[in-house]
C-alpha positions as a Markdown table, in Angstrom:
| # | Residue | x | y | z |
|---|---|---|---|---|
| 1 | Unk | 87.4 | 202.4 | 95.8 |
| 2 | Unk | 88.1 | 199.8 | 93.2 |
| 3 | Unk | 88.0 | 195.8 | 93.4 |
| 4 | Unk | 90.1 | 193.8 | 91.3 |
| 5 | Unk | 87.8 | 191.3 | 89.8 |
| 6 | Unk | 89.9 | 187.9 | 89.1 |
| 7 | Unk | 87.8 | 185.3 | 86.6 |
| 8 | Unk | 89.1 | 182.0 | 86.3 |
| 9 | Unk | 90.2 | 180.5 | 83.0 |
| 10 | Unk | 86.8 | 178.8 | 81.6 |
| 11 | Unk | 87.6 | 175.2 | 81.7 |
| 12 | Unk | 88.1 | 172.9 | 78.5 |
| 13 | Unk | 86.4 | 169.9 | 78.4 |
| 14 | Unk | 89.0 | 167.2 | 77.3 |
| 15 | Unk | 87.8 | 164.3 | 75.2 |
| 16 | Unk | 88.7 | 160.8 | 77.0 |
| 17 | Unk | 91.2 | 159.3 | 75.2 |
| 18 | Unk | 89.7 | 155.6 | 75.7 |
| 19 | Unk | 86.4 | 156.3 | 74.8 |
| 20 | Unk | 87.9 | 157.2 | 71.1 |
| 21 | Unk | 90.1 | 153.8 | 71.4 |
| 22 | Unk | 86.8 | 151.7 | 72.7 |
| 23 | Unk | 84.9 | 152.7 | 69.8 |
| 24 | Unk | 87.0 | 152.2 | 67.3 |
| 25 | Unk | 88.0 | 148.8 | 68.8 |
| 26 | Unk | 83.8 | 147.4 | 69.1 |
| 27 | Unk | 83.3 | 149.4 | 65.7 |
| 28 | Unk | 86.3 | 147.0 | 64.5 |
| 29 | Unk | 84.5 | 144.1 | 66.1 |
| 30 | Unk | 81.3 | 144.6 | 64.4 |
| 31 | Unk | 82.9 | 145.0 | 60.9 |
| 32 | Unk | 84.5 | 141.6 | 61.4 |
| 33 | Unk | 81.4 | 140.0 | 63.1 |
| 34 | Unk | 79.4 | 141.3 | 60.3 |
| 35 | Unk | 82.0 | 140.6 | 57.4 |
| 36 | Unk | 82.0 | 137.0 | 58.4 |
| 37 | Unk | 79.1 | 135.9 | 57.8 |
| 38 | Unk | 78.1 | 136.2 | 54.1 |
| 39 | Unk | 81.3 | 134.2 | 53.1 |
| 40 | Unk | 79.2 | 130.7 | 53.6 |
| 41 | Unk | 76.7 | 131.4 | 51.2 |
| 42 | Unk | 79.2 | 132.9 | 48.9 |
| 43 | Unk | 81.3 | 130.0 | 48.8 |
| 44 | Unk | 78.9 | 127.5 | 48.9 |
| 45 | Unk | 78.4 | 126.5 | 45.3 |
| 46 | Unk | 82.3 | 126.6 | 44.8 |
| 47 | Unk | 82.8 | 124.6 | 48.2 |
| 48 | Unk | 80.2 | 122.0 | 47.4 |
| 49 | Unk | 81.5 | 120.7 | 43.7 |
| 50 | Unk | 84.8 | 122.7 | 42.7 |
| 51 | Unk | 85.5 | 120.7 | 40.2 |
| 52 | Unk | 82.2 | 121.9 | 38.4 |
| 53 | Unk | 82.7 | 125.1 | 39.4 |
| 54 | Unk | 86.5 | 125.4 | 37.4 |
| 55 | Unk | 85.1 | 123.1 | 34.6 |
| 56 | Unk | 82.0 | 125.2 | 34.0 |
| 57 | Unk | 82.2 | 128.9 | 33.0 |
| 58 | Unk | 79.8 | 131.4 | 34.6 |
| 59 | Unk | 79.4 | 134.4 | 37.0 |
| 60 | Unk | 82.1 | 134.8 | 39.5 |
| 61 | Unk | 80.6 | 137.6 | 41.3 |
| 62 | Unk | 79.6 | 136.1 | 44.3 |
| 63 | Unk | 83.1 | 134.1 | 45.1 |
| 64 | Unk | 84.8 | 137.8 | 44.2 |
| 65 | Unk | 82.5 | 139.4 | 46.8 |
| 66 | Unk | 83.2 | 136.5 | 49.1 |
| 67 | Unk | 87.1 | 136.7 | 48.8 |
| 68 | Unk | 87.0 | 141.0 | 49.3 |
| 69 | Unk | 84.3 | 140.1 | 52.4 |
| 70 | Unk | 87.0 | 137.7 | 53.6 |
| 71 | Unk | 90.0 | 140.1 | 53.5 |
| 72 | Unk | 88.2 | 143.0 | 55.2 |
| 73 | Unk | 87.4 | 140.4 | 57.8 |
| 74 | Unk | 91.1 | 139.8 | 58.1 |
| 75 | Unk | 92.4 | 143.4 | 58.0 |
| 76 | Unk | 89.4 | 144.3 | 60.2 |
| 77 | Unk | 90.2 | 141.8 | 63.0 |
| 78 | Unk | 94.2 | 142.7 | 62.6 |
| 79 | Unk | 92.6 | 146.4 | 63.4 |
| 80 | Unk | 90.5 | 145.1 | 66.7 |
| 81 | Unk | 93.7 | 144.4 | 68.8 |
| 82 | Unk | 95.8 | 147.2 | 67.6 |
| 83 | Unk | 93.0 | 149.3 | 68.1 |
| 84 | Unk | 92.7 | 148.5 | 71.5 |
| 85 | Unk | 96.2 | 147.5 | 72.5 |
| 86 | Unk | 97.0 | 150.5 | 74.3 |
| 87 | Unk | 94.6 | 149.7 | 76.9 |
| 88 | Unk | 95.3 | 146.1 | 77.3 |
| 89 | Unk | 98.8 | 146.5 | 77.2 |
| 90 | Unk | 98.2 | 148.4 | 81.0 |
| 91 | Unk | 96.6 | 145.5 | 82.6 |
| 92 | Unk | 98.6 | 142.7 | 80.9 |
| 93 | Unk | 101.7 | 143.3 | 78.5 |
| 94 | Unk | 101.7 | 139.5 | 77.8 |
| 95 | Unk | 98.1 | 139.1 | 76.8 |
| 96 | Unk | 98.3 | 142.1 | 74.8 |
| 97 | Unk | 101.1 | 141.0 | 72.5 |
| 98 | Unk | 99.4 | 137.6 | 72.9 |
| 99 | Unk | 95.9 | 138.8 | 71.5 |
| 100 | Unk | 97.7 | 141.0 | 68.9 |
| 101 | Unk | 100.1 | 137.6 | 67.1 |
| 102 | Unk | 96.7 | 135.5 | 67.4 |
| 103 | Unk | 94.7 | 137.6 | 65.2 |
| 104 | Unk | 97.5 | 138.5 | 62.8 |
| 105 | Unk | 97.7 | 134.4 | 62.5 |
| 106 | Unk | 94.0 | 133.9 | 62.2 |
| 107 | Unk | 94.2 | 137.0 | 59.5 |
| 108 | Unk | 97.2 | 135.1 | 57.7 |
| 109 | Unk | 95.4 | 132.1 | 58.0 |
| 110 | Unk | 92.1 | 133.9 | 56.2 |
| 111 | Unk | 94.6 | 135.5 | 53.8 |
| 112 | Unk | 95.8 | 132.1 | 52.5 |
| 113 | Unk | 92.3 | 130.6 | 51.8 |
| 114 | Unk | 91.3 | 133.9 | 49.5 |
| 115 | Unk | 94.3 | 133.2 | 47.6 |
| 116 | Unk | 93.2 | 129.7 | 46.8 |
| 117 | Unk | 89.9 | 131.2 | 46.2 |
| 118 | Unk | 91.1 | 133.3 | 43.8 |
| 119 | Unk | 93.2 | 131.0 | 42.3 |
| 120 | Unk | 89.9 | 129.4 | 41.4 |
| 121 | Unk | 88.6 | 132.3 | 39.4 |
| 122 | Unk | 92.1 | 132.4 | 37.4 |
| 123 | Unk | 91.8 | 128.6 | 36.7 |
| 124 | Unk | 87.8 | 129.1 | 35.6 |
| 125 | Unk | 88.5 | 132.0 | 33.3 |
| 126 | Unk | 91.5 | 130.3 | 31.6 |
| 127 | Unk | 90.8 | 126.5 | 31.4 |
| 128 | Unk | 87.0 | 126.3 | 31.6 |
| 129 | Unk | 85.7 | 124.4 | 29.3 |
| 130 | Unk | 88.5 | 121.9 | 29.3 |
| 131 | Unk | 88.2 | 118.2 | 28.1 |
| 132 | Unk | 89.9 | 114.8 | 28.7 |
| 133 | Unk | 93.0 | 114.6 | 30.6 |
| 134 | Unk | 93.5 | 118.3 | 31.3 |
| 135 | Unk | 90.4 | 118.5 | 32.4 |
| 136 | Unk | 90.9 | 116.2 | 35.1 |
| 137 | Unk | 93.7 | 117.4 | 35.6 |
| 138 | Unk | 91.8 | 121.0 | 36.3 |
| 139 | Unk | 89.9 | 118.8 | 38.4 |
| 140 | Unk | 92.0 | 117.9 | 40.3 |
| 141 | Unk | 93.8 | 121.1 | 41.3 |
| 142 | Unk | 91.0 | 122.6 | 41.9 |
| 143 | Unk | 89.6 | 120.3 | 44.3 |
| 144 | Unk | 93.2 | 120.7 | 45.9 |
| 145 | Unk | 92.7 | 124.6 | 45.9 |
| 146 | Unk | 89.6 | 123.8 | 47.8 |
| 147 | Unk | 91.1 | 121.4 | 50.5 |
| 148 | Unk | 93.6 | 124.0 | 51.3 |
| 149 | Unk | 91.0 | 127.1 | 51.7 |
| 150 | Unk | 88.7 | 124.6 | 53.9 |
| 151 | Unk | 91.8 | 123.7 | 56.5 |
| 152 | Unk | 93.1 | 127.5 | 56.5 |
| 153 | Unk | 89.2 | 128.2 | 57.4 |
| 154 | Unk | 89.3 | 125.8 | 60.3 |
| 155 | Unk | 92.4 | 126.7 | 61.5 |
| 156 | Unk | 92.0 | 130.2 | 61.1 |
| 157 | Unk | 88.2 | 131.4 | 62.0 |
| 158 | Unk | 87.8 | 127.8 | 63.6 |
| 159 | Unk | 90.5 | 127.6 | 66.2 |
| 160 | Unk | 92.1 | 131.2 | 66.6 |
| 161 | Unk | 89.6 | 133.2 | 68.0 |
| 162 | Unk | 89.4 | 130.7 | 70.9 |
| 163 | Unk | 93.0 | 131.7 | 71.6 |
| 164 | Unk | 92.0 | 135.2 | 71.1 |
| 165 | Unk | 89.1 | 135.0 | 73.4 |
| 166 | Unk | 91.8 | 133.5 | 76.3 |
| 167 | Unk | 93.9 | 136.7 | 75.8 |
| 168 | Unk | 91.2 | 139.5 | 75.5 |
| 169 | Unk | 88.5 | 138.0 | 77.5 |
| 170 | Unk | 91.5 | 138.0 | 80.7 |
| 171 | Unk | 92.6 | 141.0 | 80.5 |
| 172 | Unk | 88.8 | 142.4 | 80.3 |
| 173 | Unk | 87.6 | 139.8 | 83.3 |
| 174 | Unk | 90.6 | 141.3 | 85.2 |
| 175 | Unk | 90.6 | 144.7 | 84.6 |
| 176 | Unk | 86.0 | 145.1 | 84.7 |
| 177 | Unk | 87.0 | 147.6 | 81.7 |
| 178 | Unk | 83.0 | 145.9 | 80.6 |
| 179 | Unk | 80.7 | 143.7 | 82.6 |
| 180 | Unk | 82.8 | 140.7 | 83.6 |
| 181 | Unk | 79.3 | 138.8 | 82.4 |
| 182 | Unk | 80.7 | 139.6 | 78.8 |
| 183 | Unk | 84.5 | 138.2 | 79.1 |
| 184 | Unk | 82.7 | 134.9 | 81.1 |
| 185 | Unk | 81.0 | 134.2 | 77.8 |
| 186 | Unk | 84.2 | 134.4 | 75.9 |
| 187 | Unk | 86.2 | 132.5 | 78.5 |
| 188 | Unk | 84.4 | 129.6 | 78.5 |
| 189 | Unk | 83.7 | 129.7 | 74.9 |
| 190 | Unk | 87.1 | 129.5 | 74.5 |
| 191 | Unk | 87.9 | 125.8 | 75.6 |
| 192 | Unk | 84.9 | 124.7 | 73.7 |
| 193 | Unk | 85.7 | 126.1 | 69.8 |
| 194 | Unk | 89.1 | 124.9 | 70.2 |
| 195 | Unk | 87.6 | 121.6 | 71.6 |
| 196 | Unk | 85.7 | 121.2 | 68.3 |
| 197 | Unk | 88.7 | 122.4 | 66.0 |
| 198 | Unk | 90.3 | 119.5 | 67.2 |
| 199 | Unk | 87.6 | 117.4 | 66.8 |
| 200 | Unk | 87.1 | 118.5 | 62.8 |
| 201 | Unk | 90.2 | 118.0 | 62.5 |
| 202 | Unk | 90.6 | 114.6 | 63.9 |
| 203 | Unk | 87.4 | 114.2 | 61.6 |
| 204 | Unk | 84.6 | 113.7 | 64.2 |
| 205 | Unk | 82.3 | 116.2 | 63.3 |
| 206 | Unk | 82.7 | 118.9 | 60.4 |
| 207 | Unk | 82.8 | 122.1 | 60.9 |
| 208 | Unk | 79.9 | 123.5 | 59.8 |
| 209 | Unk | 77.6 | 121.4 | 61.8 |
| 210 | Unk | 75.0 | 120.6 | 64.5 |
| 211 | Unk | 77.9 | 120.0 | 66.6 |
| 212 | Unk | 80.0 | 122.6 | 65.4 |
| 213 | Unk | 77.5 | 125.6 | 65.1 |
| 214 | Unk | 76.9 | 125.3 | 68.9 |
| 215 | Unk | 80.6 | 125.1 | 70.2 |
| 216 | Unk | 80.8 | 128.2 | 67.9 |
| 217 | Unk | 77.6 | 130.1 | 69.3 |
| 218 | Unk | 79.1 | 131.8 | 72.8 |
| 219 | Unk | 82.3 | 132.9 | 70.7 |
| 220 | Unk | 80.1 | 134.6 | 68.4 |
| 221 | Unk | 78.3 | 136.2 | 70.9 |
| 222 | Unk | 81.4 | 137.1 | 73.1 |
| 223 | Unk | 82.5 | 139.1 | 70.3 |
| 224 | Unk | 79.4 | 140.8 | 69.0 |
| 225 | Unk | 78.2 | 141.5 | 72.7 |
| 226 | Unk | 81.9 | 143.1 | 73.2 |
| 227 | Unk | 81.8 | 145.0 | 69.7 |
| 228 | Unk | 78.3 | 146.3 | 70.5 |
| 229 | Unk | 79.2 | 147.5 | 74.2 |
| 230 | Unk | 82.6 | 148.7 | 73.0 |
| 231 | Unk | 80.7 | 151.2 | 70.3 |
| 232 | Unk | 77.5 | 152.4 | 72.4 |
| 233 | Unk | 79.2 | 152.5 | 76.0 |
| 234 | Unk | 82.9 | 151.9 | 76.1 |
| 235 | Unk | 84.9 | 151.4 | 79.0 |
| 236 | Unk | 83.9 | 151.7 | 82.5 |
| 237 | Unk | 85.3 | 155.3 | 83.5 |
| 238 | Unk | 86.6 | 153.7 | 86.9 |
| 239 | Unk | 88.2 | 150.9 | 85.4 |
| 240 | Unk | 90.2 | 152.8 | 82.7 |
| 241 | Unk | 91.1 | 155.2 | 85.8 |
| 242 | Unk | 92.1 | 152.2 | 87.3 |
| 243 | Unk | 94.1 | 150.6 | 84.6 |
| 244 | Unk | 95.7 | 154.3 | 84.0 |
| 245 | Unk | 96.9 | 154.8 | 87.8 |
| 246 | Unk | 98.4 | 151.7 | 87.2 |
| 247 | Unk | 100.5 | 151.8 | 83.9 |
């Protein structure tokens, strides 16, 4: 007498789709985060006197590494909220769409003052060393160039990402895709950077200030805090189960 043994099929672990999309959103995060940051002691001899800096010649590598820091900050945050928009398009369609225009403004925005920047370098390498009325003149466009780079900084980096932080920070408070302790933060740092935007701008404080600095503080740790979390945990595997019955 013989029995007919039946094995079932071993079973193939599939790979969760979000995790793959959470990590390459926080790793996206933390490139922009980290990307950000050296751009204010790169630019700070050219931002403090331009018109010495065109008039002068010398080494442009630091403004060169500041402008190619500046666009991988743009592309990089572009990449954050198409990265991720196939999850937050499930628990809001609006916010989604909303999050993605906001950062390709604040990237447009970023894009504008490396132009300038660059403009700069063109200007030093071909008219430095320039006397009497041209080099007022040289003066006086580059002091321009500078203008324009400071109020596409403010606008861009300096208002945007509150806007961005109203999008993404709803649709991850609603959804608990990460501890709603780390949308909070972003939430309400949201109101306050675009608070002290308006205030630069209406020239109360600068932006790089006292003032400034700490409207800017729970932003910047909304965003690393999310990039980090993002990268070593993703998102809650009940929440994305959640957000996937849903859609």
């Amino acid at each position: 007498m013989t029995t007919d043994v039946r094995t079932a099929p071993p079973t193939t672990h599939r790979p969760d789709p979000t995790r793959r999309i959470a990590l390459a959103g926080g790793l996206l995060y933390l490139v922009t985060f980290a990307a950000s940051i050296p751009q204010l002691a790169l630019f700070a001899d050219l931002v403090a006197d331009p018109v010495a800096f065109v008039s002068t010649p010398g080494s442009n590598t630091a403004v060169l590494w500041g402008s190619w820091l500046e666009v991988i900050t743009a592309l990089s945050g572009v990449g954050t909220a198409l990265a991720l928009y196939p999850v937050t398009r499930r628990v809001s369609r609006t916010a989604a769409i909303g999050f993605v225009s906001s950062r390709v403004v604040e990237a447009g925005m970023i894009l504008v003052g490396v132009l300038c920047v660059l403009s700069l370098v063109a200007l030093r390498g071909d008219l430095a060393g320039a006397v009497g009325a041209e080099a007022g003149a040289l003066g006086v466009v580059g002091q321009a160039l500078v203008e324009v780079r400071q109020w596409s900084f403010l606008v861009g980096p300096g208002l945007i990402p509150g806007l961005n932080a109203l999008f993404l920070g709803y649709v991850m408070y609603r959804s608990r895709l990460v501890p709603r302790i780390i949308p909070t933060v972003g939430l309400v740092g949201a109101p306050l950077i675009i608070m002290s935007a308006t205030v630069t701008m209406l020239g109360g404080w600068d932006q790089v200030s006292v003032a400034g600095s700490l409207c800017a503080l729970p932003i910047a740790l909304w965003e690393f805090s999310l990039g980090v979390w993002l990268t070593v945990k993703g998102f809650r595997p009940t929440a994305a189960a959640a957000t996937a019955r849903a859609a």
